[in-house]
C-alpha positions as CSV (number, residue, x, y, z in Angstrom):
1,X,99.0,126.1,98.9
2,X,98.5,128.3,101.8
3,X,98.1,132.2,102.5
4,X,101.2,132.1,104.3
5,X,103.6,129.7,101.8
6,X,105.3,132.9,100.4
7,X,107.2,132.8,103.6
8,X,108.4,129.6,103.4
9,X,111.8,128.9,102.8
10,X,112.5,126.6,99.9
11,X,113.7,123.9,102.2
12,X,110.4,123.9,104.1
13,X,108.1,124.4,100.6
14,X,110.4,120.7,99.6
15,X,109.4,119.2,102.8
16,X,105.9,120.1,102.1
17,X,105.5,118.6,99.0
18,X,107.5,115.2,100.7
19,X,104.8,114.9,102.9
20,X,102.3,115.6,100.9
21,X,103.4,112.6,98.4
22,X,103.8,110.5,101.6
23,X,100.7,110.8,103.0
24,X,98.8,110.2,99.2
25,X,101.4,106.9,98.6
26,X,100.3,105.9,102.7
27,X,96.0,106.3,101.3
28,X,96.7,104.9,98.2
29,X,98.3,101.6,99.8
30,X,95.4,101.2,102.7
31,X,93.2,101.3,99.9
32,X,94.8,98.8,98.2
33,X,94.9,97.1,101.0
34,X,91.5,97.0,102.3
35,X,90.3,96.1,98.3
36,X,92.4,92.9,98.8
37,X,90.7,92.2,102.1
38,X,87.2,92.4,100.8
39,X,88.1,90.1,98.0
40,X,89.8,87.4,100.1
41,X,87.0,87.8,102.9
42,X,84.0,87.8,100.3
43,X,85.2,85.5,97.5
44,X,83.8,82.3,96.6
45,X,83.6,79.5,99.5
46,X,85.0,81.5,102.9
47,X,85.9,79.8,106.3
48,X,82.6,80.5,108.9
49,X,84.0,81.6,112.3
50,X,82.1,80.9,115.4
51,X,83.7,81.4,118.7
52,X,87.1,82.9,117.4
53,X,88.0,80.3,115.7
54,X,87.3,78.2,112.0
55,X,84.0,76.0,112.3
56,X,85.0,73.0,111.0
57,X,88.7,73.4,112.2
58,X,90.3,70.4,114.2
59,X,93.2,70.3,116.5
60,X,95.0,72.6,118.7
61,X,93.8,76.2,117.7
62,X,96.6,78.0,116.0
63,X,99.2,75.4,116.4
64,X,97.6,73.1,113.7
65,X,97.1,73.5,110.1
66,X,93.9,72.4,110.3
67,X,92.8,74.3,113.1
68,X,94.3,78.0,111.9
69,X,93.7,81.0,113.5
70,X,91.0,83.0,111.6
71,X,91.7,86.5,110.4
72,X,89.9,88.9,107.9
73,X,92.6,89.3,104.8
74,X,96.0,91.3,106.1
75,X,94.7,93.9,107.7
76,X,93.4,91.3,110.3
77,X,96.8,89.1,109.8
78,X,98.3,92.5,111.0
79,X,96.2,93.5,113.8
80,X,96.1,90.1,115.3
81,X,99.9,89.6,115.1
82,X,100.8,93.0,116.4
83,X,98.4,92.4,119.4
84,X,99.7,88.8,120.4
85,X,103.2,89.3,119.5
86,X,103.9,93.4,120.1
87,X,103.5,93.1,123.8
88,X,105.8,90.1,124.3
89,X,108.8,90.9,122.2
90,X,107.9,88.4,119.9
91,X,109.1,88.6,115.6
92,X,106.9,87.0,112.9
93,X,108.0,85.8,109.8
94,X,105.8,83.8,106.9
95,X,107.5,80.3,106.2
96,X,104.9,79.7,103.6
97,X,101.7,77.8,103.3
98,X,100.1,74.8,102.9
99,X,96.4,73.7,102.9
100,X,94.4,71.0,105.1
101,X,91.3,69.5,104.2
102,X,88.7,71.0,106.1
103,X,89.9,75.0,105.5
104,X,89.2,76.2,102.9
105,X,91.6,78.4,101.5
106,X,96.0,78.6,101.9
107,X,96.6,78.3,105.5
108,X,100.0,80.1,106.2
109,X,102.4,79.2,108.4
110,X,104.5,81.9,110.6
111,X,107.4,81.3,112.9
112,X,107.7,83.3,115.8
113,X,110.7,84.2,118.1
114,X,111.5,86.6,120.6
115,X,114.2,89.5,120.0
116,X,117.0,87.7,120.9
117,X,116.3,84.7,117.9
118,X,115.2,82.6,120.5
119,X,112.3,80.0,118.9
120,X,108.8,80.7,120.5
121,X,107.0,78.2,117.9
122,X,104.8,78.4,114.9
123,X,101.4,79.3,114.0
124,X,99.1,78.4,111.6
125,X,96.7,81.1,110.1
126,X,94.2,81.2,107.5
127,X,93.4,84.8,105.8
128,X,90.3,83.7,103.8
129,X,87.6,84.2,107.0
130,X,85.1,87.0,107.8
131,X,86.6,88.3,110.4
132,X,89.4,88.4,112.6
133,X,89.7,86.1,115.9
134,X,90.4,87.5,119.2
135,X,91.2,84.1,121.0
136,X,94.8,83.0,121.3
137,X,97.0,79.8,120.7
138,X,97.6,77.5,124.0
139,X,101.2,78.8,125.1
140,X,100.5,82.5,124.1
């Protein structure tokens, strides 16, 4: 509460206390959020990264389950999505997942397409790594 609340109008005392409970919902959920990230990234048998992309993946990088693009939990699934697909127009949306042999871990799988519906293609990502790749998918 401030020196000055007394002057604010009961509206503005409501809108306080709104924003207040937003920003303390927004902390609690990066928390959260970051938690699950260190317990995907650190748990049990995780994906080794060398050059941007999964060491012992094979195929075309990103377009191939068993060659998924590496990220660090959802944080990373976010900021790698937002900076290869934000520029261009371009929607994500989780199909599902499956696995491949040499990954260990889910690999999900994300269709993409531009505003207008029209299909750009899929990738494949894996969130279990220990860090986030900045390389991108043939086509991207």
């Amino acid at each position: 509460m401030g020196f000055f609340d007394f002057l604010k109008s009961d509206e503005e005392k409501r809108q306080d206390e709104a924003l207040k409970l937003l920003k303390k919902i927004s902390e609690r959920k990066k928390a959260r959020t970051e938690a699950a990230d260190e317990a995907i990234s650190s748990g049990g048998k995780n994906n080794i990264v060398t050059n941007g992309q999964i060491s012992t993946g094979k195929g075309r990088f990103g377009l191939d389950r068993t060659n998924p693009i590496p990220v660090k939990g959802f944080t990373g699934l976010d900021y790698y999505f937002e900076k290869l697909c934000r520029p261009n127009n371009i929607r994500w949306e989780r199909r599902g997942s499956t696995s491949a042999e040499n990954i260990n871990g889910f690999v999900d799988i994300y269709d993409l397409s531009k505003i207008n519906g029209e299909d750009v293609g899929t990738l494949f990502v894996c969130l279990y790594c220990e860090e986030t790749s900045t390389k991108t998918p043939d086509g991207f």
